[in-house]
ZALO-329894 format. One record per residue (C-alpha): residue number from 1; y, z, x. Coordinates in steps of 0.5 Angstrom, whole numbers. Last residue first. Example, Ala and Ser with C-alpha at 12.3 -4.5 7.8 and 13.67 -1.06 7.14 Angstrom:
REM residues 2
{r 2, {-2, 14, 27}}
{r 1, {-9, 16, 25}}
//
This chain:
REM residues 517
{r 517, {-41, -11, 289}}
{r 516, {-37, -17, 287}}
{r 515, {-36, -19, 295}}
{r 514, {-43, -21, 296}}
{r 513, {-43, -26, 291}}
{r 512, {-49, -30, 289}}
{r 511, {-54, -24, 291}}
{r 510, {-50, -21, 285}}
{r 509, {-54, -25, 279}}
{r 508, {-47, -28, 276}}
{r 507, {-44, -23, 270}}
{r 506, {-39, -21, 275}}
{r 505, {-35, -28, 276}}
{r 504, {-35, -29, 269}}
{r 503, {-30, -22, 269}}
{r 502, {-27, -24, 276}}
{r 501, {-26, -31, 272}}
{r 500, {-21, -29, 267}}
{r 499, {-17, -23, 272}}
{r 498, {-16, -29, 276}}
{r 497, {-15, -34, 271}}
{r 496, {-10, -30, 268}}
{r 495, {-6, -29, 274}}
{r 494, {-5, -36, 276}}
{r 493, {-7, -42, 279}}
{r 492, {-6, -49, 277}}
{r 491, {-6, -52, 283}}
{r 490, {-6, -60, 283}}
{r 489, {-9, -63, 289}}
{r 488, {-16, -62, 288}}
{r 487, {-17, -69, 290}}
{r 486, {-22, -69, 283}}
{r 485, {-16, -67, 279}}
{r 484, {-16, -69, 271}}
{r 483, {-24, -67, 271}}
{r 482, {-24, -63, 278}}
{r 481, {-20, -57, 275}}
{r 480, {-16, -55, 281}}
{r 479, {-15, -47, 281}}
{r 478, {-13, -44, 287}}
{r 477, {-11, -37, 289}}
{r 476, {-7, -33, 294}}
{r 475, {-7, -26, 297}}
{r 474, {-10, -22, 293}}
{r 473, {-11, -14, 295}}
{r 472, {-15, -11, 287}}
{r 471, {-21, -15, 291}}
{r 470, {-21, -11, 298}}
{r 469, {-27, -15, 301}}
{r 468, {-30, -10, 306}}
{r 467, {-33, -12, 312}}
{r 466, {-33, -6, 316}}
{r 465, {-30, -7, 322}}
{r 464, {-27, -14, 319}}
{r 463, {-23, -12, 314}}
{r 462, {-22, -17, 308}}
{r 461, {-16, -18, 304}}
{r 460, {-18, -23, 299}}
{r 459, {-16, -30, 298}}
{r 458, {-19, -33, 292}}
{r 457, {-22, -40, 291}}
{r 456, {-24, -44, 285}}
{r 455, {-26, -50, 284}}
{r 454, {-28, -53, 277}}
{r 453, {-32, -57, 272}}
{r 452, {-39, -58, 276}}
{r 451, {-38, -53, 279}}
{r 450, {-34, -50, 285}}
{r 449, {-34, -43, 288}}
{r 448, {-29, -40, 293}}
{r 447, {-28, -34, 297}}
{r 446, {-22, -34, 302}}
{r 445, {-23, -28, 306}}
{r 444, {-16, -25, 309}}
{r 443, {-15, -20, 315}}
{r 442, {-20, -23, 320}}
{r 441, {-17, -21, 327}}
{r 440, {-24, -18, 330}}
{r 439, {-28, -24, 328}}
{r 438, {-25, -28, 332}}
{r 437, {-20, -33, 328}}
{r 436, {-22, -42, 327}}
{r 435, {-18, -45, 324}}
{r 434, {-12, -40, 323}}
{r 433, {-12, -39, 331}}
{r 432, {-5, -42, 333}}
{r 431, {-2, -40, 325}}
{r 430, {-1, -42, 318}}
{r 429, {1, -37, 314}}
{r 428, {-2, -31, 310}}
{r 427, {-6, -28, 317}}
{r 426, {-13, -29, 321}}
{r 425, {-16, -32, 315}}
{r 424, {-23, -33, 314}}
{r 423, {-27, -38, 310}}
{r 422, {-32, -38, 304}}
{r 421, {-36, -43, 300}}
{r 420, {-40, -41, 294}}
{r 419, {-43, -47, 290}}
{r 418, {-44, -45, 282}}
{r 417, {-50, -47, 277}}
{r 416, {-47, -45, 270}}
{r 415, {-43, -51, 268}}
{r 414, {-50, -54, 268}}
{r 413, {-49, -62, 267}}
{r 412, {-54, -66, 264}}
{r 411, {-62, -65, 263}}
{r 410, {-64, -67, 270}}
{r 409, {-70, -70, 269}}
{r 408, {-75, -66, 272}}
{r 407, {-81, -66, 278}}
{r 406, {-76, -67, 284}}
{r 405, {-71, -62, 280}}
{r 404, {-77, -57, 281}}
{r 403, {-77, -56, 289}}
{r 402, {-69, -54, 289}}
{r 401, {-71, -47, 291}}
{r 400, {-65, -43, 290}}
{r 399, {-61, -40, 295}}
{r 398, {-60, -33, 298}}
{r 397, {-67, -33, 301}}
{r 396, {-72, -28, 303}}
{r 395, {-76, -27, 310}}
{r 394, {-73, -21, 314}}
{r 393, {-71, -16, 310}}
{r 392, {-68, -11, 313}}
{r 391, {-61, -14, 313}}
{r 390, {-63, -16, 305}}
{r 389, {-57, -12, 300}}
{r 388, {-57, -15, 293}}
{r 387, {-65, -17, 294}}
{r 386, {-66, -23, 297}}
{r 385, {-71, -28, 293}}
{r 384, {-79, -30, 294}}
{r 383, {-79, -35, 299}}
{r 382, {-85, -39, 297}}
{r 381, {-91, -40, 302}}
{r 380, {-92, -47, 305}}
{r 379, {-94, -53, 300}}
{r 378, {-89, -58, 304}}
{r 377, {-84, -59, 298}}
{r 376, {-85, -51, 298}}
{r 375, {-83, -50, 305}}
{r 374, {-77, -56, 304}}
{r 373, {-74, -52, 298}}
{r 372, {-74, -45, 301}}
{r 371, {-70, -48, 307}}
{r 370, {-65, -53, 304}}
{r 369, {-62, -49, 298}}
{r 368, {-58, -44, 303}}
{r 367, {-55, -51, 304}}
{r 366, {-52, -51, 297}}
{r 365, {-53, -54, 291}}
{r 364, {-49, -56, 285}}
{r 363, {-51, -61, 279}}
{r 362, {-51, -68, 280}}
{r 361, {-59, -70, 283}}
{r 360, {-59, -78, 284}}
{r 359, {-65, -81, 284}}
{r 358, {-64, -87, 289}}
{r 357, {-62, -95, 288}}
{r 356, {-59, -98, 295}}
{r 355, {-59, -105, 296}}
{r 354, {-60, -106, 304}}
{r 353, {-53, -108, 307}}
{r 352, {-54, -113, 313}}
{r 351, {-49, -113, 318}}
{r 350, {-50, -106, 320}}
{r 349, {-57, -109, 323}}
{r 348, {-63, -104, 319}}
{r 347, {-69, -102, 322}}
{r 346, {-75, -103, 317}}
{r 345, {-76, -96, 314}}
{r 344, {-82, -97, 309}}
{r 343, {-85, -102, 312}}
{r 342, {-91, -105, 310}}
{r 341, {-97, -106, 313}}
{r 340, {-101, -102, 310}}
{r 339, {-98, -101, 303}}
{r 338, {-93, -95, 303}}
{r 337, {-94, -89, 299}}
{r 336, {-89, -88, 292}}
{r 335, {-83, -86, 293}}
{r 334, {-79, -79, 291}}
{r 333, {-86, -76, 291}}
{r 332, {-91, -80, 294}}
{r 331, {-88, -78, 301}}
{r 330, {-81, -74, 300}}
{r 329, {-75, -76, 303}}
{r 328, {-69, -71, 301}}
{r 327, {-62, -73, 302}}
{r 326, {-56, -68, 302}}
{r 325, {-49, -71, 304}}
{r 324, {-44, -65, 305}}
{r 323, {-38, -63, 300}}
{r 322, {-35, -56, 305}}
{r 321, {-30, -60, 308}}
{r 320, {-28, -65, 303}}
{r 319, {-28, -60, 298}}
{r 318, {-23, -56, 300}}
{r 317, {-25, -48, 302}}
{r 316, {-22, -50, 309}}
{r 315, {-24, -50, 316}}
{r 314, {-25, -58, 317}}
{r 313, {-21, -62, 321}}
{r 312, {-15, -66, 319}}
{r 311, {-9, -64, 313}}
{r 310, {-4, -66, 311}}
{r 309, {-8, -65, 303}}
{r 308, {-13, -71, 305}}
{r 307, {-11, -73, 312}}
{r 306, {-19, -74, 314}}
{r 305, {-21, -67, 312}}
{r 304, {-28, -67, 315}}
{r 303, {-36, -64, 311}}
{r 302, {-40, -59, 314}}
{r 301, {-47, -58, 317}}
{r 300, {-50, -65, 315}}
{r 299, {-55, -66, 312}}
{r 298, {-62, -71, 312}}
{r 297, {-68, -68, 311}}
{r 296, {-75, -73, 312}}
{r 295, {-81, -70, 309}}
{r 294, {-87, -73, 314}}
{r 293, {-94, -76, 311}}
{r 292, {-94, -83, 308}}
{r 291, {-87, -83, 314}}
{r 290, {-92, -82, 320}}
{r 289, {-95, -89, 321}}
{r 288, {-93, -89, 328}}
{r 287, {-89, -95, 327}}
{r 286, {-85, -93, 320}}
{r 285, {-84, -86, 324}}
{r 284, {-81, -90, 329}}
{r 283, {-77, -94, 324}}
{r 282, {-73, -87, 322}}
{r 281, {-71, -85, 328}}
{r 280, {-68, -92, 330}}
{r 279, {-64, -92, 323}}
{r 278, {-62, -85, 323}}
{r 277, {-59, -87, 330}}
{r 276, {-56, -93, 327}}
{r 275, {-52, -88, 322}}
{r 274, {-50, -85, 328}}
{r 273, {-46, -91, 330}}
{r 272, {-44, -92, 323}}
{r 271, {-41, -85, 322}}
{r 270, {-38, -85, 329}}
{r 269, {-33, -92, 326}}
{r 268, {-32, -89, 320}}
{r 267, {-28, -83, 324}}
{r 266, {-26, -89, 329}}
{r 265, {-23, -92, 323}}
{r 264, {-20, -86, 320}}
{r 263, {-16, -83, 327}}
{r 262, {-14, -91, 327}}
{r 261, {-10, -90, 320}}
{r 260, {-7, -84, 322}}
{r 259, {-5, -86, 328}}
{r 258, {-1, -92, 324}}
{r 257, {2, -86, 319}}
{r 256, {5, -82, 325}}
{r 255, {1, -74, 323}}
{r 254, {5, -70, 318}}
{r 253, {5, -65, 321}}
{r 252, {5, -59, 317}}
{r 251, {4, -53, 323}}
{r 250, {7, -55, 328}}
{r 249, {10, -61, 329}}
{r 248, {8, -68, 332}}
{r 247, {9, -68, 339}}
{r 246, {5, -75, 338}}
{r 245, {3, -75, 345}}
{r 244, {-1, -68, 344}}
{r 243, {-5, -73, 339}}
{r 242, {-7, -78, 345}}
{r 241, {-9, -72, 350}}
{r 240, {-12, -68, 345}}
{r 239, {-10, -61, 343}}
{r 238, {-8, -62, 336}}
{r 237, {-14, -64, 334}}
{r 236, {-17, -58, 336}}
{r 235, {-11, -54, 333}}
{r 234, {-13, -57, 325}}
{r 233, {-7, -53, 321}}
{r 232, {-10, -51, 316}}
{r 231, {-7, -49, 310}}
{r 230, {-11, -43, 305}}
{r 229, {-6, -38, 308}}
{r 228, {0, -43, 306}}
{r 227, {-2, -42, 299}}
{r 226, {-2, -49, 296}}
{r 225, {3, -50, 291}}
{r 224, {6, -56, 293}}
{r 223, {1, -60, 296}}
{r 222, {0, -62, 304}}
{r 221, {1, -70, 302}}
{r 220, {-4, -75, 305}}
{r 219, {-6, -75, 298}}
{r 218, {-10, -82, 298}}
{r 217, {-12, -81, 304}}
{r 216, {-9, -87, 308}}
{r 215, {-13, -94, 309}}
{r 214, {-16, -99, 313}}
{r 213, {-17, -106, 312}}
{r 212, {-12, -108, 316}}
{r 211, {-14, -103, 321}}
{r 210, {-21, -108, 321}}
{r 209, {-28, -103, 321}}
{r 208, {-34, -106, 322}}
{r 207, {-31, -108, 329}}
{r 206, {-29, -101, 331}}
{r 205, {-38, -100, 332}}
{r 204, {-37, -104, 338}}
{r 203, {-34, -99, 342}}
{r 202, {-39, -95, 343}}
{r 201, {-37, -88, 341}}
{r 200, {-33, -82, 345}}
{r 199, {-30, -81, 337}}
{r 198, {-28, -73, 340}}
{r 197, {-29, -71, 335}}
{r 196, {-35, -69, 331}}
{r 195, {-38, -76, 327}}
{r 194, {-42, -74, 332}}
{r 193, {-46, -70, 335}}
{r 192, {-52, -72, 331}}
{r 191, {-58, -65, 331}}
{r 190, {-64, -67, 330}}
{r 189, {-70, -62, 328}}
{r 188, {-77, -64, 328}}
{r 187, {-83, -60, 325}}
{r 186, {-90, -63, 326}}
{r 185, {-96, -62, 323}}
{r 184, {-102, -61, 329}}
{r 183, {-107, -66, 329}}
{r 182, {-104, -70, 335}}
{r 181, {-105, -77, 336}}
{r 180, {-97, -78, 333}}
{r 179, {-94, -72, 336}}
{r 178, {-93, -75, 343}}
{r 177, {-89, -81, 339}}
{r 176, {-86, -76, 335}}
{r 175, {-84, -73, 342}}
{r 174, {-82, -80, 345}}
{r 173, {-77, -82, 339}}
{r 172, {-74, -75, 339}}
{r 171, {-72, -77, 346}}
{r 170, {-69, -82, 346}}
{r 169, {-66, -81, 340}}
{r 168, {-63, -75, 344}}
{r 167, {-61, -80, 348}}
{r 166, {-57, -85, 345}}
{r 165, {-54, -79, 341}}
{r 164, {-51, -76, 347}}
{r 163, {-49, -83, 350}}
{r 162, {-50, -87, 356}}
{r 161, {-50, -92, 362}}
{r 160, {-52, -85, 366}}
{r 159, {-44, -83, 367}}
{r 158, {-41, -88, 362}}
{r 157, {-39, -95, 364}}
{r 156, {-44, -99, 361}}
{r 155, {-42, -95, 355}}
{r 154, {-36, -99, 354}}
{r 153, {-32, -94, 350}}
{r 152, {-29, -92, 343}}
{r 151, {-24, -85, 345}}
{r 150, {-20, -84, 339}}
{r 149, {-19, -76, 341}}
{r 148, {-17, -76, 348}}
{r 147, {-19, -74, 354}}
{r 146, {-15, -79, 359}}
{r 145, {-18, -84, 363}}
{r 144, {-13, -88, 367}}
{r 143, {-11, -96, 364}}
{r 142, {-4, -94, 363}}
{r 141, {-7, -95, 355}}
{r 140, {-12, -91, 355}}
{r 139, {-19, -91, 358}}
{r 138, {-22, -85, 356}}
{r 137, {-28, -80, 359}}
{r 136, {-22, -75, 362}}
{r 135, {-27, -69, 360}}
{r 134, {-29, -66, 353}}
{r 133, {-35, -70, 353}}
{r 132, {-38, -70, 360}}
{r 131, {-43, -64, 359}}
{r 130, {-47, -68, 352}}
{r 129, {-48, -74, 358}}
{r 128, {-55, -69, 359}}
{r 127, {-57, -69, 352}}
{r 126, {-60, -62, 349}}
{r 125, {-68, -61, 348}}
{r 124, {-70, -54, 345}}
{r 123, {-74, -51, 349}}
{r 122, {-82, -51, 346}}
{r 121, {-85, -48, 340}}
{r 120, {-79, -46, 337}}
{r 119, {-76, -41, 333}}
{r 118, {-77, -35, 335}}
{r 117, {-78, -38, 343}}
{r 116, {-72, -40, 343}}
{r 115, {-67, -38, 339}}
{r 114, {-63, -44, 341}}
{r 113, {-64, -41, 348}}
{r 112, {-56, -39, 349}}
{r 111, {-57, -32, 343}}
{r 110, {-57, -38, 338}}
{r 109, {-49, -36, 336}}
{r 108, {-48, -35, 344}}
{r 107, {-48, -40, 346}}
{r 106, {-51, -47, 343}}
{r 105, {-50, -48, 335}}
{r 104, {-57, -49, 333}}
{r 103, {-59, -56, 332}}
{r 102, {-54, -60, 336}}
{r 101, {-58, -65, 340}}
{r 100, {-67, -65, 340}}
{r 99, {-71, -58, 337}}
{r 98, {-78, -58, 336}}
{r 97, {-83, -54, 332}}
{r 96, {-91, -55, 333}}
{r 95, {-93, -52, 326}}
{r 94, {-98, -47, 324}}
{r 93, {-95, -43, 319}}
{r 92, {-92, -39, 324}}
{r 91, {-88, -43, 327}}
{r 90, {-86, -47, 321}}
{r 89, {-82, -40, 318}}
{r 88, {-79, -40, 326}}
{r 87, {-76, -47, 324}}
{r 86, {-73, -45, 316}}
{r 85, {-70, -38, 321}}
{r 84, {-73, -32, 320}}
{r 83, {-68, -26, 320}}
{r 82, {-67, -20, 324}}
{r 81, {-61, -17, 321}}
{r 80, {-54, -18, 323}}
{r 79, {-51, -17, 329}}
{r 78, {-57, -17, 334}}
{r 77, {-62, -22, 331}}
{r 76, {-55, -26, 328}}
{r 75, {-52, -28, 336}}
{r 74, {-45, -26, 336}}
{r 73, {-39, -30, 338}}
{r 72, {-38, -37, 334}}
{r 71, {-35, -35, 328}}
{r 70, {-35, -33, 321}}
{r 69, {-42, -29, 323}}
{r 68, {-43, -24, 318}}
{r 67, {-51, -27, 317}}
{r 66, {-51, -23, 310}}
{r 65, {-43, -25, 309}}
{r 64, {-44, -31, 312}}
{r 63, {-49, -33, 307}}
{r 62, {-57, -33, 308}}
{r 61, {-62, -38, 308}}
{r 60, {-63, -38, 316}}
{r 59, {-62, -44, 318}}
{r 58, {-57, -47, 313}}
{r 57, {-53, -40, 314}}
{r 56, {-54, -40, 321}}
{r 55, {-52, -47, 321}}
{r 54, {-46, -46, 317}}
{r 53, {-43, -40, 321}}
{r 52, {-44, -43, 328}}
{r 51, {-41, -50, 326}}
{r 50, {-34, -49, 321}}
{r 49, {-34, -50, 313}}
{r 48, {-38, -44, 311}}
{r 47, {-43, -44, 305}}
{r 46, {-44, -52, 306}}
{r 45, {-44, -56, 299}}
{r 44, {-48, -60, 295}}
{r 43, {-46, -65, 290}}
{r 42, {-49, -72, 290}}
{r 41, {-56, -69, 292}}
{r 40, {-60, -75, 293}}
{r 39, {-67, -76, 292}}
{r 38, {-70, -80, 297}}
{r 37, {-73, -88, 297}}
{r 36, {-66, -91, 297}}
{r 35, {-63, -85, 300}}
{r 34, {-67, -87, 307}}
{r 33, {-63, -95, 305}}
{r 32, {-57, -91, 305}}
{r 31, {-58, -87, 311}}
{r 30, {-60, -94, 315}}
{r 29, {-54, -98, 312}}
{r 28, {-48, -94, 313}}
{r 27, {-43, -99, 313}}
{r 26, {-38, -94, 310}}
{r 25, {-31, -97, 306}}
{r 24, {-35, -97, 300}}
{r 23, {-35, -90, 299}}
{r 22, {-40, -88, 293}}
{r 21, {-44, -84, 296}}
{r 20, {-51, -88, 298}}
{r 19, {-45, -92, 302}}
{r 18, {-43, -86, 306}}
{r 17, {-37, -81, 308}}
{r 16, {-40, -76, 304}}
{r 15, {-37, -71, 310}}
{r 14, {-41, -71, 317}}
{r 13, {-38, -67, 322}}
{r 12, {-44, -66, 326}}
{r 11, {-50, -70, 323}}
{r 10, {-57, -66, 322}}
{r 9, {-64, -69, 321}}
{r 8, {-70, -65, 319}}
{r 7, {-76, -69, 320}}
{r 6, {-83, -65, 317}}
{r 5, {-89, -66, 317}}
{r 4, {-94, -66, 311}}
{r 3, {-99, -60, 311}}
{r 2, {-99, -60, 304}}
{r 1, {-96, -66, 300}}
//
């Protein structure tokens, strides 16, 4: 639909912890019922399992190795290329861009304006409350406020009587309303900050999920044969006031059971919170009569270990970390125009679940995917493909136009569409700052593709003053085969496969993988 507005939704932390995908413990029924009336992209994956560098990538269509931001320190424009971001693209069409909540990464990553004004047309928006939630905001059991990680509140009592998502709904729904009358095509970019700890969240949200009806990740264990480079020993987590009490040790945990289970009920409990602000967004659209003419995207920027392979947070090439949800609105495309009067996205009560019927898209993709695909869903100019070596280049896509699959039935499953992940190491054991190593400190580069039969994943030496990957320097490998091993939780890598799968490696388009060159 040409000129059709566009409302990308972005959650922070966010894995496929949803109804629409299969996990009957979620009470999400604002996103199911979006992905009723949307396609579904079952398997789609982040290209970097940590904040700044996947939005950049998401964002700009190009991989971490084309944007060689690993971490949150430099600003693409400068280090890298002066590459045209999925916004700044709309921009120059024509399109009023907006940015609400934590689209962007903030600092230094978006040059500290969000990348204003490349791409957008007024200052991004962020959340007042957002300052207050790293501080002592929760009540624990000596009745003093404490930063922890489980943190559910009275949000009566919170600084403003709020909270970062209620606000940035608030105000995503007053600049919808503003849009509403005008004639310029909109693009809307939100970004949730939750499920990303700490779960400051309003209380209320606990009761959907009882801890008696909690349970365990089904492989709490760190497994056998993990390489310990590929381990990550989730420090962030580790500094909250609640889990420092635990004097749990370093680097393996394990994390106190009972803990466990509350870390995963507040997680849940974040989901349905943020699930409610879908909802709320959504229904605006509905009574603005904007949905027969907005593509809705949601996403997220990277997946969460919730205890899976001893591990927590995110930083790792596992897919509970790099599996993202993927859902794609398109009116009179995925769901037919609304009759008048009727609603589309009528808002939905956590209590009430909406029957939940989407198309589903099995094979891979990835978030360099999003841009390419949203331009010519919206009938903007294609992006044409990245050259080998694209730092001049500054309007091309590392990703795939996925504008067909709306179109096809999808003809079963193709071993040859592959999703690359990648994440850097600071050394081959787990250290203070192998979550998340500056730049400068990388020595090791784990590059990892998955499809629909496996997931592979190579350590490399890597050297970060010329981001050179040093392919005969291996530091590890792993080889989970998803059919026997969907947890990946049984690595059968051995030096075989490694000389096997470079070779199959080496005869994919080269964009795919830079570190083949």
């Amino acid at each position: 639909t040409s000129g059709s507005n566009v409302l990308l939704i972005v959650s922070d932390d966010l894995r496929t912890s949803l109804g629409c995908y299969g996990d009957t413990l979620a009470n999400s029924p604002n996103i199911d019922q979006l992905a009723s009336k949307s396609q579904v992209f079952l398997n789609a994956f982040a290209q970097q399992a940590v904040c700044a560098p996947s939005r950049t990538s998401m964002l700009t269509s190009r991989r971490p190795d084309t944007t060689r931001l690993y971490d949150f320190n430099s600003y693409w424009r400068v280090h890298s290329g002066n590459y045209t971001t999925l916004p700044q693209h709309f921009k120059s069409e024509g399109y009023y861009t907006m940015s609400v909540g934590k689209v962007f990464h903030p600092g230094i990553a978006s040059n500290h304006t969000d990348d204003y004004p490349y791409s957008w047309s007024i200052p991004a928006y962020h959340p007042f409350s957002f300052r207050f939630e790293k501080q002592k905001m929760c009540k624990g059991e000596d009745g003093r406020l404490h930063a922890n990680l489980l943190c559910a509140v009275n949000v009566t009592e919170q600084p403003g009587g709020t909270l970062p998502d209620l606000e940035s709904t608030d105000e995503a729904v007053r600049l919808l309303k503003s849009r509403a009358s005008d004639g310029a095509p909109f693009f809307l970019a939100v970004g949730f900050h939750k499920p990303h700890i700490p779960f400051r969240i309003p209380q209320e949200y606990l009761s959907l999920y009882p801890l008696d009806k909690m349970t365990l990740a089904p492989d709490p264990d760190v497994p056998e044969r993990l390489p310990p480079v590929a381990y990550n020993p989730w420090t962030d987590v580790r500094k909250r006031e609640d889990v420092q009490k635990l004097n749990v040790s370093f680097p393996y945990g394990p994390i106190p059971k009972d803990f466990q289970l509350r870390i995963r009920q507040h997680y849940y409990a974040a989901v349905s919170y943020m699930d409610a602000q879908v909802g709320r967004l959504l229904s605006t659209l509905d009574a603005l009569g904007l949905t027969d003419s907005t593509m809705v995207v949601f996403t997220s920027d990277h997946g969460w270990s919730l205890g899976e392979h001893g591990e927590w947070a995110k930083y790792s090439n596992f897919d509970v970390v790099t599996r993202v949800p993927l859902i794609m609105f398109v009116p009179g495309v995925t769901a037919s125009h609304s009759s008048p009067g009727a609603s589309t996205f009528p808002f939905i009560d956590v209590l009430t679940q909406p029957e939940y019927n989407a198309r589903v898209i099995q094979n891979t993709v990835e978030l360099v995917d999003i841009f390419p695909t949203v331009s010519n869903m919206t009938g903007l100019p294609a992006l044409k493909e990245c050259p080998e070596v694209s730092f001049q280049v500054e309007l091309c896509t590392e990703g795939r136009n996925l504008a067909q699959t709306f179109h096809q039935k999808e003809r079963g499953r193709n071993p040859d569409i592959l999703a690359f992940s990648q994440y850097p190491r600071p050394s081959d054991t787990p250290q203070n700052n192998s979550d998340l190593p500056d730049l400068r400190d990388i020595k090791v580069m784990g590059y990892s593709m998955r499809n629909r039969a496996y997931r592979y994943t190579v350590w490399l030496g890597f050297n970060p003053r010329t981001f050179q990957v040093n392919l005969t320097d291996v530091h590890g490998g792993e080889l989970y085969m998803l059919e026997d091993d969907p947890g990946q939780d049984k690595n059968i890598y051995g030096d075989h496969d490694h000389i096997m799968l470079t070779k199959k490696m080496a005869s994919l388009p080269p964009v795919r993988f830079n570190w083949l060159q």
